[in-house]
TIFIMI-446502 format. One record per residue (C-alpha): y, x, z; residue in three letters; residue number from 1. Coordinates in steps of 0.001 Angstrom, whole numbers, plus 524288, in hexadecimal, padded with zeros to 5 digits. Layout:
> Y  X  Z  ALA  NUM
...
This chain:
> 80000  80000  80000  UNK  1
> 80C20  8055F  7FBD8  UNK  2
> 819A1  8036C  7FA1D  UNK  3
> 81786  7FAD7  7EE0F  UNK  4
> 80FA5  7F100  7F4FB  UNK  5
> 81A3E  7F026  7FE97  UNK  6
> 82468  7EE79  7F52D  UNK  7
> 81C09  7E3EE  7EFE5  UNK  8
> 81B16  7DC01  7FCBA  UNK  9
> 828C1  7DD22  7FFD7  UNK  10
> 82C7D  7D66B  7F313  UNK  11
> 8230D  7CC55  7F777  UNK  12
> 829C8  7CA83  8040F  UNK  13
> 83747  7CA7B  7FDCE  UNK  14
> 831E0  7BF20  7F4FC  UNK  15
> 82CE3  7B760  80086  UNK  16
> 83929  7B885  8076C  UNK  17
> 8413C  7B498  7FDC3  UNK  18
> 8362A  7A7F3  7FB23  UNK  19
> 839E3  7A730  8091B  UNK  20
> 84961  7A859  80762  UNK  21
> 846B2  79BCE  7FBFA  UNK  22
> 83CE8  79409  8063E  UNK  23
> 84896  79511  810F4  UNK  24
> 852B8  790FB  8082E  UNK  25
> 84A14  78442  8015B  UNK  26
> 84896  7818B  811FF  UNK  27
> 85794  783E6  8154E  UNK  28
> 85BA1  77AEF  806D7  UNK  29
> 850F4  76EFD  80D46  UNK  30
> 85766  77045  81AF0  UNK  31
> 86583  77187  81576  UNK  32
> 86331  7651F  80DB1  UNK  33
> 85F1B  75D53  8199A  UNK  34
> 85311  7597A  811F0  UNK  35
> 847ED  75D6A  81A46  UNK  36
> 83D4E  7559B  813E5  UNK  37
> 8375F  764AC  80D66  UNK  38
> 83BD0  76D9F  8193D  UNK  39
> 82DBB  76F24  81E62  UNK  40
> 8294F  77184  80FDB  UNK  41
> 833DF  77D01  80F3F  UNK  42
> 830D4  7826A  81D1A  UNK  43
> 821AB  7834A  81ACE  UNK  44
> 82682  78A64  80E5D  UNK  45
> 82E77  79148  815D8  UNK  46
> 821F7  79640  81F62  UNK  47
> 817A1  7980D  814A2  UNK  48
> 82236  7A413  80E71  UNK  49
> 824BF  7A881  81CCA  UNK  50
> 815E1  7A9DB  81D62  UNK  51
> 813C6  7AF10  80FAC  UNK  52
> 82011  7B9FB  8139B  UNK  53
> 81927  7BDF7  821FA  UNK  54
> 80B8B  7BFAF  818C0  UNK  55
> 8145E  7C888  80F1E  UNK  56
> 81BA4  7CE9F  81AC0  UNK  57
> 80E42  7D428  821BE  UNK  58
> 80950  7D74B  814E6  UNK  59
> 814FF  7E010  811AA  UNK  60
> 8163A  7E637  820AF  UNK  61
> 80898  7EB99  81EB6  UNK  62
> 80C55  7F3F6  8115A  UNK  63
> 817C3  7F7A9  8177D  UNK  64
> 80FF1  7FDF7  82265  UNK  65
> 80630  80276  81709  UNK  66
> 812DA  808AB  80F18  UNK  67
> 81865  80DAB  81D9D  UNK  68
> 80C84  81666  820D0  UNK  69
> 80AAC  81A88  8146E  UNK  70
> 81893  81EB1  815EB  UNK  71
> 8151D  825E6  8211F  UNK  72
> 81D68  81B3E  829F8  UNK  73
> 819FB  8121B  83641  UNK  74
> 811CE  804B6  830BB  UNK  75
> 81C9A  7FDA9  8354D  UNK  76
> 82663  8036A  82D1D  UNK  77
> 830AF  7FB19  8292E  UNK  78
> 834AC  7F92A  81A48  UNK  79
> 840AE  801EC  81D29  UNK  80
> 83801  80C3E  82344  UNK  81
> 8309E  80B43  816C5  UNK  82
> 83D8E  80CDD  80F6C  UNK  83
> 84295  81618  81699  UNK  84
> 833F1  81E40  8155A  UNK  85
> 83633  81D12  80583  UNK  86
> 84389  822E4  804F3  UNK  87
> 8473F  828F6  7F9DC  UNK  88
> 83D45  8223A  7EFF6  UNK  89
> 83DDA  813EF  7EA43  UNK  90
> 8365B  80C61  7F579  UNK  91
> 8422A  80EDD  7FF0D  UNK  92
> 84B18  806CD  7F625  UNK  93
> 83FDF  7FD71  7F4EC  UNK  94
> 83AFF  7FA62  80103  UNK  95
> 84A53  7FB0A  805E6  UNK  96
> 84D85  7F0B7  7FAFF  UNK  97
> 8417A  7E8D1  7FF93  UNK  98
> 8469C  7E900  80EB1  UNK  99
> 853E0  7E576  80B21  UNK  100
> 85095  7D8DB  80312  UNK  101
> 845E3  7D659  80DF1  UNK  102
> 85160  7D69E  819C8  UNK  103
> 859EC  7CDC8  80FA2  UNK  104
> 8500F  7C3C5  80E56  UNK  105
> 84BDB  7C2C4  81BF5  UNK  106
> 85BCD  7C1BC  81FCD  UNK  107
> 85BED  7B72C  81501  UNK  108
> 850AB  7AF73  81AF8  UNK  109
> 855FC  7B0DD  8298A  UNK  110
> 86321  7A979  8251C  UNK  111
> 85AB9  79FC7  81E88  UNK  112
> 8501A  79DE2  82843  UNK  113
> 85D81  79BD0  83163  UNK  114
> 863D1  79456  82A0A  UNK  115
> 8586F  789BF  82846  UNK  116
> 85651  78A6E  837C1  UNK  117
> 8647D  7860C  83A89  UNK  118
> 86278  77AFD  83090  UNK  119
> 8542B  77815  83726  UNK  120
> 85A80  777B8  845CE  UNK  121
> 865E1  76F40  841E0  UNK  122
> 85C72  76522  83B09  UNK  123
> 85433  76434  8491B  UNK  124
> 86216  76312  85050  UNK  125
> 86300  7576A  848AE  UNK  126
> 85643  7504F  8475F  UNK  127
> 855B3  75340  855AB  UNK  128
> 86430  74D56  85945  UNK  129
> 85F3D  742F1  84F72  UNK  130
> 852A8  73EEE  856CD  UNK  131
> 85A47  73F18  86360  UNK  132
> 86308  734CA  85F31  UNK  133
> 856CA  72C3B  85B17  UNK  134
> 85005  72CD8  86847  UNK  135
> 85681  7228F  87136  UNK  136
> 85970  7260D  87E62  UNK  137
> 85113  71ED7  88756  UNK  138
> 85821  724A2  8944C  UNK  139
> 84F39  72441  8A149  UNK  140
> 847BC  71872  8A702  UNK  141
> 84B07  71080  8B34C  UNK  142
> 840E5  70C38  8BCF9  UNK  143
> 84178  6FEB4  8B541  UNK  144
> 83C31  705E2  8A8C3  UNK  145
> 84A51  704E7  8A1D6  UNK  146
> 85347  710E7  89C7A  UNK  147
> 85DAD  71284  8A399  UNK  148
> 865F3  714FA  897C8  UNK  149
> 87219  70BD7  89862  UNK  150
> 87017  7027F  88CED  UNK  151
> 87FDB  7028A  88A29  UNK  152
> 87F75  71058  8884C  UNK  153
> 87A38  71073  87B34  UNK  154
> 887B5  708F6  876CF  UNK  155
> 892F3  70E91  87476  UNK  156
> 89B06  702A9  87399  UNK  157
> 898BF  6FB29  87EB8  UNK  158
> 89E23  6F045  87BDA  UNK  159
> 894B0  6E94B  874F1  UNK  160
């Protein structure tokens, strides 16, 4: 396993994130829209790529340690360490490239994931301030079995 195969894999991951970065933005565009009716669709889609991306993500950490001993380096070198170890020749520039699209994307996807957990929160404020209103207050009981809720108090004219 060399530096090629790694190369390879961290294209993959790049793709996945970005599938992620599109999967994000579909959920924030359903949640924005106030149409909920597909949400859970987009969120499981949202899972399966997180899942697909932590299967890449193990998959490219053990090359890296492959490339990192071979590189006479720790197995848990980072992909800077591995730049860093190829200075001079075209896999610095490379793998460098590679780690700063990688910290781009996963800044991208924290905004995102944010963003979508504000508009989540404030939708449960609501449906929660909603159902309150719905559930009538029933007060305490007496030792006649009646609420002790002054009937008059639901009125806000009382006049009639």
């Amino acid at each position: 396993m060399g530096p090629e195969e790694l190369t390879t894999l961290l294209w993959r991951e790049r793709e996945l994130l970005d599938l992620l970065v599109f999967k994000l933005e579909e959920e924030h565009l359903i949640l924005q829209s106030g149409k909920t009716r597909w949400l859970d669709h987009a969120t499981r889609e949202v899972e399966h790529v997180m899942g697909r991306l932590r299967a890449a993500s193990l998959e490219r950490t053990a090359v890296a340690s492959a490339v990192a001993l071979s590189w006479d380096l720790t197995e848990n070198a980072s992909l800077q360490d591995l730049a860093a170890a190829a200075a001079g020749g075209p896999w610095e520039e490379i793998l460098s490239s590679h780690f700063a699209a990688l910290i781009t994307q996963v800044d991208h996807i924290r905004s995102l994931r944010d963003t979508n957990l504000t508009f989540l929160r404030a939708g449960l404020r609501s449906a929660q301030e909603t159902v309150a209103g719905l559930v009538p207050e029933t007060g305490t009981y007496n030792h006649l079995g009646h609420t002790n809720q002054d009937p008059r108090s639901r009125f806000l004219d009382q006049s009639v």
